[in-house]
N, C-alpha and C positions, 0 to 999 in steps of 0.2 A: 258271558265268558266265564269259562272254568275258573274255580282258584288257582289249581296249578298253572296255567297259560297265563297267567295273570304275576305269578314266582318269577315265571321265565322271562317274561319281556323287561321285566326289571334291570338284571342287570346286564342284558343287552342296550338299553339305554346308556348304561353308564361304560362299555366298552370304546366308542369313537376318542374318550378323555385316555380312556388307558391308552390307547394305539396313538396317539398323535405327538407324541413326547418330543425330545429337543432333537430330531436330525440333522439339524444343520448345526447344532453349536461347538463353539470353539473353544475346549480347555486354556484358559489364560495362560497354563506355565507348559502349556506346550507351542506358544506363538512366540514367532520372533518380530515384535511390533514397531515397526517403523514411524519416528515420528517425524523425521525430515527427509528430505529426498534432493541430492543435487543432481540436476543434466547438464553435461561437458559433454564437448566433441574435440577431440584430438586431432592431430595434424594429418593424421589418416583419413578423417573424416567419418573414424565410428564413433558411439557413444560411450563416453565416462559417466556413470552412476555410481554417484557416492550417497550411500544410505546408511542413517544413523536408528540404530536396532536398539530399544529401550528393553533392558531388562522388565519382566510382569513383576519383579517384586518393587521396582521403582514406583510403577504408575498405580498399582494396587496390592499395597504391602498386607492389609487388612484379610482382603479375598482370599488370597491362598494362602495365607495363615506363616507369612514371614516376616523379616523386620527386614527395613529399610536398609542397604547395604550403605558405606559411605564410600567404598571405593571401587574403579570396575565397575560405575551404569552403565557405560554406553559399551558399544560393539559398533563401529564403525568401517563397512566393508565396502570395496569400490570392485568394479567389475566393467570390461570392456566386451562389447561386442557392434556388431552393422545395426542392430535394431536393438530400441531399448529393452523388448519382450527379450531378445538373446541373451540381453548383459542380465539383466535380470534371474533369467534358468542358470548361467554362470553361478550367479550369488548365491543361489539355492541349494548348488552343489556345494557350499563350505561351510553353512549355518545347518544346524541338525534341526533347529525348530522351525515350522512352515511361516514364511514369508507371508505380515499380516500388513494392510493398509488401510484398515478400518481408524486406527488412529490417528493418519495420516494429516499435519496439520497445517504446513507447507511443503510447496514447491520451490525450487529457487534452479534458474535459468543461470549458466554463465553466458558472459556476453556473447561469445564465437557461437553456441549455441540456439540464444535466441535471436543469433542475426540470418543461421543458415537452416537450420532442423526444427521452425518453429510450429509447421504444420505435420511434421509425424509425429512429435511430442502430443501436439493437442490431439490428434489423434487416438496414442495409446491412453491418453487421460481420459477420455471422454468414453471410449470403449471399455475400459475395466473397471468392473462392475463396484469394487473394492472402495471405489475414489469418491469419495463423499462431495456431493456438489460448492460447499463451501470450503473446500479445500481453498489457503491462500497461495494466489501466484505472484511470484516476485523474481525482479532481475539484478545480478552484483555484474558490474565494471567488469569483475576480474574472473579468476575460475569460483564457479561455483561449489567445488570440491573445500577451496580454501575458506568458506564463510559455513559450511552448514557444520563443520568442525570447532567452531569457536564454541565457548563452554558457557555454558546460560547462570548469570550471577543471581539472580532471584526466584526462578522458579528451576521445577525439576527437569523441563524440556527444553532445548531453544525454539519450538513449535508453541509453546504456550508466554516464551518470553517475548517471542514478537508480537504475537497477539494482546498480550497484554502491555506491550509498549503502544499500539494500535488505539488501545480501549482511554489508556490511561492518560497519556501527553496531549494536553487540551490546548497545547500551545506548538505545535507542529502544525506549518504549514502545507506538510506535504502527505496527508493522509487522504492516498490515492490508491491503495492496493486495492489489488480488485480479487473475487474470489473464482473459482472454475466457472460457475454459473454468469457469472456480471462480465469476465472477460469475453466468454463463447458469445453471450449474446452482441457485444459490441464488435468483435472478429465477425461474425454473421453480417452485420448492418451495413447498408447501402450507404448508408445516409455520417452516418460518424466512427471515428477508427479508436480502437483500442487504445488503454492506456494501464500502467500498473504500478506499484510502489520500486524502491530501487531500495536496497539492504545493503548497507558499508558495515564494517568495522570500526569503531570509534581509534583514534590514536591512544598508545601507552601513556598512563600517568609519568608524567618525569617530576622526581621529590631529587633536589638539593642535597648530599649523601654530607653528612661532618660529623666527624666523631663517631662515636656509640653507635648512630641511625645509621652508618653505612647498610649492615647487615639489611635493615628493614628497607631501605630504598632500595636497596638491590630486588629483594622480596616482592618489592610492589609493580617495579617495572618489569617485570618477569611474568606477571600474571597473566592470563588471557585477555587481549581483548574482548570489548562489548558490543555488540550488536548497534547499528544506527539508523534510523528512516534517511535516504539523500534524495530526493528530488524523484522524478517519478522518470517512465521507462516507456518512449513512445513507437510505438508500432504501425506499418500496413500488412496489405496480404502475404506479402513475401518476408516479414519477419521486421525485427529490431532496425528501425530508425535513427535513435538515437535518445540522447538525454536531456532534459529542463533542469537548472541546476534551480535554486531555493529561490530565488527571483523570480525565475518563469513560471515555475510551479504556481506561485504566488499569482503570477499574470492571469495563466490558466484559472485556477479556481477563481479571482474577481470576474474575470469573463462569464463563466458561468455559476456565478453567483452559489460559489459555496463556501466560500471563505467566513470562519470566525471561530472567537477565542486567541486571535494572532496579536502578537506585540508589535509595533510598529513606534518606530525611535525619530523624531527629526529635531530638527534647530530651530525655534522657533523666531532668531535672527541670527546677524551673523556670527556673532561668538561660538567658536565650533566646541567650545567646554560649556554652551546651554544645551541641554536636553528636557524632551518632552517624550513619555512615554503613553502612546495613546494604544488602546484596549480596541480590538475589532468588534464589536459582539456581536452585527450580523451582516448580512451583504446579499442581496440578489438584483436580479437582471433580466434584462428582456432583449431578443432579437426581432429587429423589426425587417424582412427583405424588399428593398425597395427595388420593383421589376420596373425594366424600361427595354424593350423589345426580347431581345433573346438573354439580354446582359440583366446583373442584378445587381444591388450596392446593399451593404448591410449595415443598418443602424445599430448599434448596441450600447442600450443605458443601464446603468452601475448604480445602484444606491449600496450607501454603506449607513450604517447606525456605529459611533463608538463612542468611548470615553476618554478622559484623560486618567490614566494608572499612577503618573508619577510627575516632579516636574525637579528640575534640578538647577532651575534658575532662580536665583535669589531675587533679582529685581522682576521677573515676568511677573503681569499682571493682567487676569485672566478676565478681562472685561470684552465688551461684541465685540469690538475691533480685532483683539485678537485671538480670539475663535471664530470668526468669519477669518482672519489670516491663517490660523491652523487646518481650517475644512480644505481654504485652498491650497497648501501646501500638499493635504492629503490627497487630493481629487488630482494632482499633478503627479504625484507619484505611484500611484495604482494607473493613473494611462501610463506611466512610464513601462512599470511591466508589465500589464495588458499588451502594451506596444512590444516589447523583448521577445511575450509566447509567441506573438503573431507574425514575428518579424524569421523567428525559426521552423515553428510549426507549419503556417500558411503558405510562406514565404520559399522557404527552402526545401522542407522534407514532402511540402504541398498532403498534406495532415489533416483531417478536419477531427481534430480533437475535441474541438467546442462545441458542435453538434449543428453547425450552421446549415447542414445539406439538410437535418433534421424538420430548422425552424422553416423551410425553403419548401419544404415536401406536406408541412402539416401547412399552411397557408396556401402556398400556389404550386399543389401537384401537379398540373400539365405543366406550367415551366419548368420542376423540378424532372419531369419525364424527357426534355428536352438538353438540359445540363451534364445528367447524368454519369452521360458515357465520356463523358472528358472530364469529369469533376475533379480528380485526383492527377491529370493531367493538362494541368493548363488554368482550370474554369476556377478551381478553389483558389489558384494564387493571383490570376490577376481580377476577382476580386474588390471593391475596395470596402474598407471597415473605415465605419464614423463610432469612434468612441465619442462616449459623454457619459462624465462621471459628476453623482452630485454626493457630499460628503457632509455629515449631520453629527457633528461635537454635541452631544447632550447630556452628559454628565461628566462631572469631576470631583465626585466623591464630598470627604464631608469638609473637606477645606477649598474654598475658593481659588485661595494666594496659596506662594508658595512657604512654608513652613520656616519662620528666623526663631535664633536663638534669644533667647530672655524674652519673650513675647511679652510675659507677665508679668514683668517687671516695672 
């Protein structure tokens, strides 16, 4: 081969890098980036979308070369139309920068919402390409409009402040949100139903106003509320069931063996000013289905492991007696609420949030083939559940007893 043929193919090599450049990308300060997202439905029965649009110089003050504003983050716009894609082109028409959902970090359902428009919602989530599969979904009591408006006290989003409430509170019972990806798959399943976190507003501080502090108490009760995890948000096909308040929730996870890092408070006799504060550290479980022709009974055993965190009786004395008394008090009171989920979930909403049609299908599939088509009517609630709960005190830190004054005296 020539020398010159040899010039030429040169930098025809290096043309596919020059041609392939950034077509798709998105100038940061020309996107209006959404980091939360509320669906409401109105008495009309269209949709309310309330979307809170984070200023680029918020989330990346560095990038495009500006400082962090202190006032004026947010742009908070709502929009009504028949389908959420309508309310949305709405929105579009009043925001000059293109509507971005790439940072999109929750979802938040109001209740009227996710009781009646829970499957065209899932819908446009699942279809717009924009919606990152761990997007988190979550349900408020109230309008959703009302809660994705509250103003985040620790970080710079309220999409980053629940997640890092999520990440952080190792003593929250009810860390059960589930993301796009973990809810569709459980909405798909034959065998167990959907479930997801619930999002309250914490109540106002109330300070005592006298003298001088007037000004500052007023100051304090004025502020926004804060964001709270409440019990979880239970689902079938046709939408929103209903709620587990912090008990049940509680029931739920021992059921299925996810509970730990939980505080759990008793008396360890009758003086109702003793207290015992025992430490969950871990908990799991087994469904055992006992078939007996077409009908089926479910066993389900509970082991917990914990400690004791605290003890606030002077006189308790922490010998076998009474830590074999403490296990039993605790094995009595997790079937308590095991008994509460089962008693609303199984019972009433006929739920299988616990995954029982699961353990029925991975054991005995042909019974499970026969169950099936009545499961959620009828088959899941009558049922019966054998709880047995066994509960293992094994630690209680580096004092025995509990702690008197002048010990060393």
């Amino acid at each position: 081969m020539r020398l010159t043929h040899r010039l030429l193919i040169v930098p025809l090599l290096f043309l596919p890098l020059l041609l392939s450049g950034c077509w798709s990308a998105k100038e940061i300060h020309k996107l209006g980036i959404v980091n939360t997202m509320g669906i409401d439905v109105n008495d009309a029965g269209e949709f309310e979308i309330t979307t809170v649009i984070i200023k680029p110089s918020i989330l990346f003050p560095q990038s495009i070369g500006g400082m962090e504003e202190k006032n004026n983050k947010y742009l908070i716009e709502t929009a009504t139309g028949r389908t959420i894609l309508e309310a949305l082109g709405k929105l579009s028409k009043s925001i000059s920068n293109r509507i971005y959902f790439g940072h999109l970090d929750m979802v938040v359902f109001g209740d009227k919402a996710a009781r009646e428009q829970l499957l065209p919602t899932l819908d446009f989530i699942v279809r717009e390409n924009e919606f990152r599969p761990n997007i988190y979904l979550l349900v408020t009591k109230g309008k959703a409009a009302d809660l994705v408006t509250t103003t985040p006290e620790f970080n710079k989003t309220l999409g980053l402040e629940t997640t890092n409430l999520m990440k952080s509170n190792h003593y929250v019972a009810t860390k059960m949100v589930k993301d796009i990806s973990q809810f569709m798959k459980l909405y798909s399943s034959n065998t167990t139903d959907p479930i997801t976190g619930v999002l309250t507003t914490a109540d106002k501080i109330g300070v005592n106003a006298k003298g001088d502090d007037h000004h500052a108490a007023t100051e304090i009760q004025n502020k926004p509320r804060v964001i709270s995890l409440d019990g979880v948000a239970v689902f079938k096909k046709e939408g929103l069931k209903g709620y587990l308040n912090e008990k049940q929730t509680r029931g739920l996870l021992w059921l299925r063996g996810e509970l730990k890092n939980e505080i759990m408070v008793m008396n360890p006799d009758t003086n109702e000013k003793d207290k015992v504060s025992i430490v969950i550290r871990n908990s799991k479980s087994q469904f055992i289905p006992q078939v007996s022709g077409n009908s089926v009974k479910m066993i389900v055993k509970t082991w917990v492991d914990a400690d004791i965190g605290e003890v606030s009786s002077k006189s308790l004395q922490l010998d076998t007696n009474q830590i074999e008394r403490l296990n039993w008090q605790l094995e009595e009171l997790i079937k308590k609420e095991e008994a509460s989920a089962l008693e609303l979930a199984q019972k009433e909403w006929q739920t299988d949030i616990f995954g029982f049609g699961q353990a029925i299908y991975r054991t005995e599939p042909r019974v499970w083939d026969l169950l099936a088509p009545n499961w959620r009517n009828g088959g899941l609630r009558d049922m019966t559940v054998d709880l047995k709960v066994k509960a293992n005190i094994c630690r209680y830190g580096l004092l025995k007893n509990p702690s008197n004054a002048n010990e060393s005296r």
